[in-house]
PAKEKOL-232134 format. One record per atom (N, C-alpha, C): residue in one letter; x, y, z; atom name; chain. Coordinates in Angstrom, 3 decimals. Last residue first. Layout:
BEGIN
+---+----------+----------+----------+----+---+
: r :       xx :       yy :       zz :  a : c :
+---+----------+----------+----------+----+---+
: A :        X :        Y :        Z : CA : A :
...
+---+----------+----------+----------+----+---+
***
This chain:
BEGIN
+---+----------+----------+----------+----+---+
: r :       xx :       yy :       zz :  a : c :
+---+----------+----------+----------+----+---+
: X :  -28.204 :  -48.100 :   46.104 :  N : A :
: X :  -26.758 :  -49.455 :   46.152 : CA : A :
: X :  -27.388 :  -49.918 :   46.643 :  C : A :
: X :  -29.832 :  -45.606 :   44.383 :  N : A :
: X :  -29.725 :  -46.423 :   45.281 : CA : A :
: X :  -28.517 :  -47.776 :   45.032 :  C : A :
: X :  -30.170 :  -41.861 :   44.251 :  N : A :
: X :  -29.376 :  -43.060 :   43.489 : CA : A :
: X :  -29.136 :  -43.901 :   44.888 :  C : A :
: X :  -32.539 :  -39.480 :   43.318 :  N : A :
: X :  -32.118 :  -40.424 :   44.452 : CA : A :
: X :  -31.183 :  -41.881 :   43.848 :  C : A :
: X :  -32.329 :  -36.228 :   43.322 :  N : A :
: X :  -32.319 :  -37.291 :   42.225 : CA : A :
: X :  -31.529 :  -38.268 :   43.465 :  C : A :
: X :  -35.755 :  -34.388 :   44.778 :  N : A :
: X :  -34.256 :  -34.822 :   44.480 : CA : A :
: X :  -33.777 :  -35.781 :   43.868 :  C : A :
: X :  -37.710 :  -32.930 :   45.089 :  N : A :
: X :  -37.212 :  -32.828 :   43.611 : CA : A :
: X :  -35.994 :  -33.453 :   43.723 :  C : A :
: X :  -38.688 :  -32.423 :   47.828 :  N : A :
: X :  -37.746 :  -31.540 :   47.448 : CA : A :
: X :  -36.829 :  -31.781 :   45.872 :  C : A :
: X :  -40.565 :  -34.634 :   47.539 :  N : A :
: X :  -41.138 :  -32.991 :   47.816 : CA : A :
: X :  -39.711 :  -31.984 :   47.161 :  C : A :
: X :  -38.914 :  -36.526 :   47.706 :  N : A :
: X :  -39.954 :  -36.187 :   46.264 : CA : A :
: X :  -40.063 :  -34.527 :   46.142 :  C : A :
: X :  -37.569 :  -36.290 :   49.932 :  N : A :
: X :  -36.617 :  -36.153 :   48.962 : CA : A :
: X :  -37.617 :  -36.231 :   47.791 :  C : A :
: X :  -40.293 :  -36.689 :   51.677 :  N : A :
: X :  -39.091 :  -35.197 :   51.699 : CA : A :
: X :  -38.445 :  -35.364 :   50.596 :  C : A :
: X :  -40.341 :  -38.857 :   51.124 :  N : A :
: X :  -41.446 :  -37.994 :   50.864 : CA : A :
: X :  -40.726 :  -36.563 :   50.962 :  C : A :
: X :  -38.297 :  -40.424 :   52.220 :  N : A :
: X :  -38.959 :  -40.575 :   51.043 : CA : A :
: X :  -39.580 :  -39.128 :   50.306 :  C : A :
: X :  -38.354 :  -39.609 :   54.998 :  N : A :
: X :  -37.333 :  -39.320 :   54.299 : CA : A :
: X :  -37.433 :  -39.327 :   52.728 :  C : A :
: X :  -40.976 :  -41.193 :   55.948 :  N : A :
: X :  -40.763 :  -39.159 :   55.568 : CA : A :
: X :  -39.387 :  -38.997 :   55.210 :  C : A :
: X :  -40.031 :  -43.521 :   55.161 :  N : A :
: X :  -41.557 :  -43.146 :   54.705 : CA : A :
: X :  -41.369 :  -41.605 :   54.476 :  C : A :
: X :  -37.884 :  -43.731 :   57.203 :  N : A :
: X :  -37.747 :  -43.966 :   56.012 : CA : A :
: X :  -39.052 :  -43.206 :   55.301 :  C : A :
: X :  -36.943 :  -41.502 :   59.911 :  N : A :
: X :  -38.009 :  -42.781 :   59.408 : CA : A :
: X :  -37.959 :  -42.576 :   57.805 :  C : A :
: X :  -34.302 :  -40.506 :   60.872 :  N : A :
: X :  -35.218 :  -40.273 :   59.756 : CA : A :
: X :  -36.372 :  -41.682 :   59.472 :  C : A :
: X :  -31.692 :  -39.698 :   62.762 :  N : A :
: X :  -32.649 :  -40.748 :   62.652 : CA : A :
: X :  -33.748 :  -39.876 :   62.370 :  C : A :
: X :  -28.276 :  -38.556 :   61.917 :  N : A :
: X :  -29.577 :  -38.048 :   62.131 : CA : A :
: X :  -30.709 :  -39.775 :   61.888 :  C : A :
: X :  -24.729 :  -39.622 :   62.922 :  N : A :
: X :  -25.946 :  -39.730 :   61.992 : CA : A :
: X :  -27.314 :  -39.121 :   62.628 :  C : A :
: X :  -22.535 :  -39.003 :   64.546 :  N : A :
: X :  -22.726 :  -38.667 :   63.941 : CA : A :
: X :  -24.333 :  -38.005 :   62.926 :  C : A :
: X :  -22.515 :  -41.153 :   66.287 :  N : A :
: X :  -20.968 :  -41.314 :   64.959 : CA : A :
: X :  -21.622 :  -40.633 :   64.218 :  C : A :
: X :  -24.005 :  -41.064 :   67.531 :  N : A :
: X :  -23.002 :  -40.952 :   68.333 : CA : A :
: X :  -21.725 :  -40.709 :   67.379 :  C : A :
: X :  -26.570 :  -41.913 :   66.280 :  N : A :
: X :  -26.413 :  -40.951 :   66.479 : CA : A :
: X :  -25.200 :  -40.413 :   67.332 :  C : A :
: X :  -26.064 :  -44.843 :   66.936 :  N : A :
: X :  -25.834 :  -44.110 :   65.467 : CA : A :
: X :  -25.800 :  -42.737 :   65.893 :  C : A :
: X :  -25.782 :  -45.542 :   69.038 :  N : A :
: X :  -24.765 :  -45.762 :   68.333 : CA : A :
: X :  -24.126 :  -44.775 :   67.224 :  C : A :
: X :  -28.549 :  -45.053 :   69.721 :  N : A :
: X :  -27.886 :  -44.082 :   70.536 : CA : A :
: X :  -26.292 :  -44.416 :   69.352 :  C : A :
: X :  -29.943 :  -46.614 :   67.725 :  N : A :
: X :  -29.685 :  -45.671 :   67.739 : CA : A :
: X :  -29.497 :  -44.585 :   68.544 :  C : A :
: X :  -29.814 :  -49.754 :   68.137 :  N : A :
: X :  -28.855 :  -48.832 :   67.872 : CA : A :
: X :  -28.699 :  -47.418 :   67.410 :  C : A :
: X :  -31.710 :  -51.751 :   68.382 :  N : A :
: X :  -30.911 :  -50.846 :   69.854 : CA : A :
: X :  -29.738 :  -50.053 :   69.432 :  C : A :
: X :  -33.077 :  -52.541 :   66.832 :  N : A :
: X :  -31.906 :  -53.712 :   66.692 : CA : A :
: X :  -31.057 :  -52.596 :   68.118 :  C : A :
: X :  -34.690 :  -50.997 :   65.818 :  N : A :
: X :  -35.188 :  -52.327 :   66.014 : CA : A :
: X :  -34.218 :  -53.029 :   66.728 :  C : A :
: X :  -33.575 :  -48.309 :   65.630 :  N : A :
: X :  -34.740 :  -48.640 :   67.075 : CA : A :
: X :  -34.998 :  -50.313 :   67.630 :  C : A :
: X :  -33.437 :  -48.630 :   63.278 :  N : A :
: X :  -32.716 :  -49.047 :   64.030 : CA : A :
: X :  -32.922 :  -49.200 :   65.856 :  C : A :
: X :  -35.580 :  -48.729 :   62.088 :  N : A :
: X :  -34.334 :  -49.908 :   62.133 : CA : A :
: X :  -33.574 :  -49.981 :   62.893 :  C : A :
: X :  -36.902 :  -46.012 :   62.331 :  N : A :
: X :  -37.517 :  -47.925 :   63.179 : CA : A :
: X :  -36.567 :  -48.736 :   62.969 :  C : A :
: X :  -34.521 :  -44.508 :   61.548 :  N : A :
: X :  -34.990 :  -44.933 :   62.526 : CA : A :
: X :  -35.773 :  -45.860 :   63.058 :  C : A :
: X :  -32.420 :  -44.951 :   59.125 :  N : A :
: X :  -33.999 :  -45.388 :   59.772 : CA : A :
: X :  -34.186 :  -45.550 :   61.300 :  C : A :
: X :  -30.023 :  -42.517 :   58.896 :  N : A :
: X :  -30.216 :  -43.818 :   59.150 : CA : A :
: X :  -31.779 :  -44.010 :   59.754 :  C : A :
: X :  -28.320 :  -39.635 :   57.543 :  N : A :
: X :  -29.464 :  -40.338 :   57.992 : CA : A :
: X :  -29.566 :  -41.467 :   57.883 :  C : A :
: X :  -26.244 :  -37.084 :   57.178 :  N : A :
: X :  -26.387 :  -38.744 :   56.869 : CA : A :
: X :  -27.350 :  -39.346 :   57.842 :  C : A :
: X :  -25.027 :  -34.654 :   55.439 :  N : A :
: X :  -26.204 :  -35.529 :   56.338 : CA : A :
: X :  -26.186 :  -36.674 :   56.211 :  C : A :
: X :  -21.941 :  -33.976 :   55.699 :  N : A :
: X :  -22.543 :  -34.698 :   54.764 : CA : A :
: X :  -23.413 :  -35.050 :   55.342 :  C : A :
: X :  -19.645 :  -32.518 :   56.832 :  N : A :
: X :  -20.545 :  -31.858 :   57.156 : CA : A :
: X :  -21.768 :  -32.509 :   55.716 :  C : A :
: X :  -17.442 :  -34.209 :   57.725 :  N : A :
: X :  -17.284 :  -33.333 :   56.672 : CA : A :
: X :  -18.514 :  -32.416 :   56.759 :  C : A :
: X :  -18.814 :  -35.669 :   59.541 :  N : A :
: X :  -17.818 :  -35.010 :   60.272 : CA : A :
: X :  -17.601 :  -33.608 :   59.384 :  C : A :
: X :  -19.921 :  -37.379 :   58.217 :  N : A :
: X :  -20.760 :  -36.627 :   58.479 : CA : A :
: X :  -19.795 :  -35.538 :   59.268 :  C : A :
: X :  -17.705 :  -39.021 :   56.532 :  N : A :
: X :  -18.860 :  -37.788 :   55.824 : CA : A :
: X :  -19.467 :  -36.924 :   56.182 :  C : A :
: X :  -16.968 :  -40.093 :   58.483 :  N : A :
: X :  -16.037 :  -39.247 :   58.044 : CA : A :
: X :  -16.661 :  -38.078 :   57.213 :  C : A :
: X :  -18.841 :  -42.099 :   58.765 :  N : A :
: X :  -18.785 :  -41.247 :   60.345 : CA : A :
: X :  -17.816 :  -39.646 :   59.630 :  C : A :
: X :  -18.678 :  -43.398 :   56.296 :  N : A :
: X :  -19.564 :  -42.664 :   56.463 : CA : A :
: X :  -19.399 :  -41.594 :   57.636 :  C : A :
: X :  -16.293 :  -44.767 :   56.996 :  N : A :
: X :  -16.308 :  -43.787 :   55.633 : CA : A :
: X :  -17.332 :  -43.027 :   56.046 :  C : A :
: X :  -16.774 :  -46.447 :   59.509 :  N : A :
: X :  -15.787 :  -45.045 :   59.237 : CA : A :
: X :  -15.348 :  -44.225 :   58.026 :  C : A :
: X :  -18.266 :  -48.310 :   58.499 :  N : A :
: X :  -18.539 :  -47.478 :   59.384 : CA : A :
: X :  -18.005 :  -45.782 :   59.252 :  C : A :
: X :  -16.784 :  -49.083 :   56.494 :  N : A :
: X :  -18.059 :  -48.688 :   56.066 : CA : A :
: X :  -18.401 :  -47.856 :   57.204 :  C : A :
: X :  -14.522 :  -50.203 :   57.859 :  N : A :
: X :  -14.290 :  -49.329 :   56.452 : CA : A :
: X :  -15.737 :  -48.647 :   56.091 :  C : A :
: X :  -15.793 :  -51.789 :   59.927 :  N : A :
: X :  -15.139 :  -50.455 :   60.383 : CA : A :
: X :  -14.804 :  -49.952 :   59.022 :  C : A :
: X :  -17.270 :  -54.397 :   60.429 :  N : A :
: X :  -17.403 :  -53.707 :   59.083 : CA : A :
: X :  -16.860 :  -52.178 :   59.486 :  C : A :
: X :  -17.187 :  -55.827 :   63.034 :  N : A :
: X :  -16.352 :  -55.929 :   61.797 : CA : A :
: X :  -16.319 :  -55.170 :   60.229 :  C : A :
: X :  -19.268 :  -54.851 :   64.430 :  N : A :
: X :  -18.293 :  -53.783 :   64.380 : CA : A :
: X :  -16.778 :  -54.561 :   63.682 :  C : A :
: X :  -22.439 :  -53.189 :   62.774 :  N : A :
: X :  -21.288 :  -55.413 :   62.506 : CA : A :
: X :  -19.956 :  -54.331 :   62.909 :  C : A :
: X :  -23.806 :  -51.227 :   62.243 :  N : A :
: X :  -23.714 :  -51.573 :   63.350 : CA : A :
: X :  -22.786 :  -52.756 :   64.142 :  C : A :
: X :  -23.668 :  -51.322 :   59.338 :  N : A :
: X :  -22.914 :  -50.107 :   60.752 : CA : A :
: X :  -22.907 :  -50.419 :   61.472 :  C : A :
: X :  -24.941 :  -53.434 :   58.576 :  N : A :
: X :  -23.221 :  -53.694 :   58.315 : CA : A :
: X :  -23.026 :  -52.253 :   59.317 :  C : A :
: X :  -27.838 :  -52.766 :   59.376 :  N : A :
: X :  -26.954 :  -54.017 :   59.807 : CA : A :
: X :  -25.245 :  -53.612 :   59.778 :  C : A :
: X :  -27.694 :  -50.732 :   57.799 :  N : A :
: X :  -28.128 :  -49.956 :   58.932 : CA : A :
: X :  -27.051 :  -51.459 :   59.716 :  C : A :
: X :  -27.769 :  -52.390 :   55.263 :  N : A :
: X :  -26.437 :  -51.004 :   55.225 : CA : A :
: X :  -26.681 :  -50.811 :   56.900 :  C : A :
: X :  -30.378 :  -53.426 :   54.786 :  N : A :
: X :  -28.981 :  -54.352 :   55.447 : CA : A :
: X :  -27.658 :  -53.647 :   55.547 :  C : A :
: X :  -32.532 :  -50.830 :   55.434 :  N : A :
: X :  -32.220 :  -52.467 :   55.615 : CA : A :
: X :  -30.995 :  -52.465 :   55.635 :  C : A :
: X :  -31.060 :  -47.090 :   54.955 :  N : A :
: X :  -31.298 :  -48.352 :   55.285 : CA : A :
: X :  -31.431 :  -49.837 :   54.890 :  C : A :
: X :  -29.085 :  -44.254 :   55.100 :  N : A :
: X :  -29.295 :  -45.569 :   54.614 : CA : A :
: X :  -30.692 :  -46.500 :   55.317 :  C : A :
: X :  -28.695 :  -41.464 :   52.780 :  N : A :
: X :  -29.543 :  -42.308 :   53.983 : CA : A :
: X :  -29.209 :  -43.829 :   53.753 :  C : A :
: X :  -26.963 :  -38.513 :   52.356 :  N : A :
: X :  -27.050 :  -39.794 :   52.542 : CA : A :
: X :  -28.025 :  -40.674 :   53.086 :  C : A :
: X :  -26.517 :  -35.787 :   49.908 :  N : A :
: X :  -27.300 :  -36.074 :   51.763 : CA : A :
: X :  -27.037 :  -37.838 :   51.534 :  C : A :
: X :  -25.787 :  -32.974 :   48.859 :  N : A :
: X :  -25.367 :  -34.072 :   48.866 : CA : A :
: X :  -25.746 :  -34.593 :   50.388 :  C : A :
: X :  -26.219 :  -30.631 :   46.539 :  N : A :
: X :  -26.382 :  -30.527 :   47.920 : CA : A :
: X :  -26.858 :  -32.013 :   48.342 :  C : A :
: X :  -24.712 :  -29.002 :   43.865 :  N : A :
: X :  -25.023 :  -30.260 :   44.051 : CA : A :
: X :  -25.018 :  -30.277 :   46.360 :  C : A :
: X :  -22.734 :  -27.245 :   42.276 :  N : A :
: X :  -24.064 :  -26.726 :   43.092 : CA : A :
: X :  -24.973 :  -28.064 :   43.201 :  C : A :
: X :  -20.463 :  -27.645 :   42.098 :  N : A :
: X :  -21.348 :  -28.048 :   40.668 : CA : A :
: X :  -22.744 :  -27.955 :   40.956 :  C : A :
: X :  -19.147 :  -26.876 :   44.207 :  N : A :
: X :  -18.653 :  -25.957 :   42.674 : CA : A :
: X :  -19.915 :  -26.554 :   41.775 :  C : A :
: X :  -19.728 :  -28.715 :   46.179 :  N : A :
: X :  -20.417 :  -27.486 :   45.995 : CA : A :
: X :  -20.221 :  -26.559 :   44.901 :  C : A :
: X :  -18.898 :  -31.451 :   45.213 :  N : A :
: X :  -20.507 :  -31.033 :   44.990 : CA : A :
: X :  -20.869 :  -29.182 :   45.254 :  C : A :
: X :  -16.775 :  -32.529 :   44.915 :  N : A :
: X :  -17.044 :  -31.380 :   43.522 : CA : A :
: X :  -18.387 :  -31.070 :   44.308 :  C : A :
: X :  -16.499 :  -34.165 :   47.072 :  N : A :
: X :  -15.557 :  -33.006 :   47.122 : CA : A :
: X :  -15.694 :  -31.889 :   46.013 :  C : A :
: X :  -19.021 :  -35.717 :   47.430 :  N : A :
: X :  -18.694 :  -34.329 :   48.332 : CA : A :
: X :  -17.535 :  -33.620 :   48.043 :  C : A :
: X :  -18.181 :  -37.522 :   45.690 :  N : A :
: X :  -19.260 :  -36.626 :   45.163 : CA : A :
: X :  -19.159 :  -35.261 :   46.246 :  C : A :
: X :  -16.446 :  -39.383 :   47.013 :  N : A :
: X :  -15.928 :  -38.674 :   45.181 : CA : A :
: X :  -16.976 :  -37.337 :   45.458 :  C : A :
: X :  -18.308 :  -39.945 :   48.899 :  N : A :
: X :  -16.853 :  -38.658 :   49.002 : CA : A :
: X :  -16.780 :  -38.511 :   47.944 :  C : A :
: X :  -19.472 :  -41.382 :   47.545 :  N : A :
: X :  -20.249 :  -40.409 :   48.324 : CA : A :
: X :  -19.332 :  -39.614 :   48.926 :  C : A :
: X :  -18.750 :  -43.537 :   46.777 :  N : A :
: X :  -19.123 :  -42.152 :   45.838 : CA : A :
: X :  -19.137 :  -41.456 :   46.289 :  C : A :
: X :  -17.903 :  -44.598 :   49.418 :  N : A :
: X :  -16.887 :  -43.971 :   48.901 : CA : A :
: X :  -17.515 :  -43.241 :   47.305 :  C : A :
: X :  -20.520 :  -45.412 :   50.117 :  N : A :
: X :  -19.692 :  -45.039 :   50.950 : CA : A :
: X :  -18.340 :  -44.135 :   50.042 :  C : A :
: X :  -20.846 :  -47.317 :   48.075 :  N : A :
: X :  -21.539 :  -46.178 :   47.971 : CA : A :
: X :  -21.422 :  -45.237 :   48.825 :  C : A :
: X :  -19.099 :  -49.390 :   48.490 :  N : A :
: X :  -18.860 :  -48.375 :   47.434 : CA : A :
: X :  -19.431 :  -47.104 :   47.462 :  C : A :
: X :  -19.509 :  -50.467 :   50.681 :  N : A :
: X :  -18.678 :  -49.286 :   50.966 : CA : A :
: X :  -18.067 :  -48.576 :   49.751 :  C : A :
: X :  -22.229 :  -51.358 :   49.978 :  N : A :
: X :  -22.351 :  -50.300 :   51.069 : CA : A :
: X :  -20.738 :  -49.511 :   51.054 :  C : A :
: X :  -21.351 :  -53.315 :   48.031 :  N : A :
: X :  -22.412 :  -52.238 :   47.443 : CA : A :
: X :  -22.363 :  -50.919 :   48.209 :  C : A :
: X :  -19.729 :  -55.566 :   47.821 :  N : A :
: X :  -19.244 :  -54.361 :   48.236 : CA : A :
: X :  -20.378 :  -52.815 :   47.614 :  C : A :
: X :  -21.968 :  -57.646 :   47.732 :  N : A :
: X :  -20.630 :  -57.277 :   46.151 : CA : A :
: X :  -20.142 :  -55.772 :   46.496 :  C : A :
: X :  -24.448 :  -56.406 :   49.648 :  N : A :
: X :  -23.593 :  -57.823 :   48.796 : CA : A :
: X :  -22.790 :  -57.148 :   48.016 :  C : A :
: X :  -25.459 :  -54.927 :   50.930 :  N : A :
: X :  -24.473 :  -55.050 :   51.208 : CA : A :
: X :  -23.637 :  -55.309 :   50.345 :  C : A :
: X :  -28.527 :  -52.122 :   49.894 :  N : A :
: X :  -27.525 :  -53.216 :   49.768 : CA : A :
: X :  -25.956 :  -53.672 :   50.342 :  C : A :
: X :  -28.529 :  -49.317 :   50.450 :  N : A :
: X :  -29.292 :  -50.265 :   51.411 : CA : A :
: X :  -28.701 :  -51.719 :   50.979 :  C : A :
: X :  -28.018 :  -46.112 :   50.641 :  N : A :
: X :  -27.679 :  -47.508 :   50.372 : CA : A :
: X :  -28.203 :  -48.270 :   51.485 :  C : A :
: X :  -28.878 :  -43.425 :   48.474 :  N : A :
: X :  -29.431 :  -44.155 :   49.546 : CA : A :
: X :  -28.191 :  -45.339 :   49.195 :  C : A :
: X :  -27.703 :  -40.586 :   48.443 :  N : A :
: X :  -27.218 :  -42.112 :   47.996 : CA : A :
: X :  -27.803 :  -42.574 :   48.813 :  C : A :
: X :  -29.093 :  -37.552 :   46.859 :  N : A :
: X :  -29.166 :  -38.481 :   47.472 : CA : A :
: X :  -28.546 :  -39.739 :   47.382 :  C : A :
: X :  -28.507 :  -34.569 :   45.498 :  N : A :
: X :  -28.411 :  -35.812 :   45.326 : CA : A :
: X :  -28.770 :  -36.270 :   46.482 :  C : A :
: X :  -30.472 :  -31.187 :   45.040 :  N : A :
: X :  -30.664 :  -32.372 :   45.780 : CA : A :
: X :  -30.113 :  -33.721 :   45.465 :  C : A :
: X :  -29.434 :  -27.783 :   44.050 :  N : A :
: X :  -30.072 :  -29.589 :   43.526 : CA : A :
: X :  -29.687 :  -30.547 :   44.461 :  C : A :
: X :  -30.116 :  -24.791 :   44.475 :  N : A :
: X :  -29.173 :  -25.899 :   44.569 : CA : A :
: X :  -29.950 :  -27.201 :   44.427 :  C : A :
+---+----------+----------+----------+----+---+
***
């Protein structure tokens, strides 16, 4: 099975809740097209989860992981800012960026960033 990835890390021009919403387009064909679909975010995506004015982004993603979509958030980021009891509450796994990197080389995956 093949490895996508959406990282998002951009906010501006609705970047985070687009990539929020590929990221269902893509979980509902991914297992017929043998596609094994993971999420991470970080910088200013880890910010807008935590802005509890940004609930369309929040709650696209919390919905992914419910679906059974990994979704990983940086841990030093969020460590930085006291939110990862938050995060991990809606869901998300804490991945330091550096070995999330290195895992998705190791494992050949095709990484598309917002």
């Amino acid at each position: 099975m093949k490895k996508l990835v959406i990282h998002i890390f951009h906010v501006h021009e609705n970047a985070a809740i687009t990539g929020a919403k590929l990221a269902e387009r893509i979980r509902q064909v991914a297992p017929e097209r043998g596609i094994e679909l993971e999420i991470f975010l970080f910088g200013a995506a880890i910010g807008a989860v935590a802005d509890p004015t940004q609930t369309e982004f929040r709650d696209a993603l919390a919905a992914l992981a419910k679906q059974g979509v990994p979704v990983h958030v940086c841990q030093q980021a969020v460590e930085a800012i006291g939110q990862a009891e938050a995060m991990t509450a809606l869901g998300f796994s804490l991945e330091y960026a550096r070995d999330a990197f290195i895992r998705f080389a190791l494992e050949g995956a095709t990484v598309i960033s917002l």
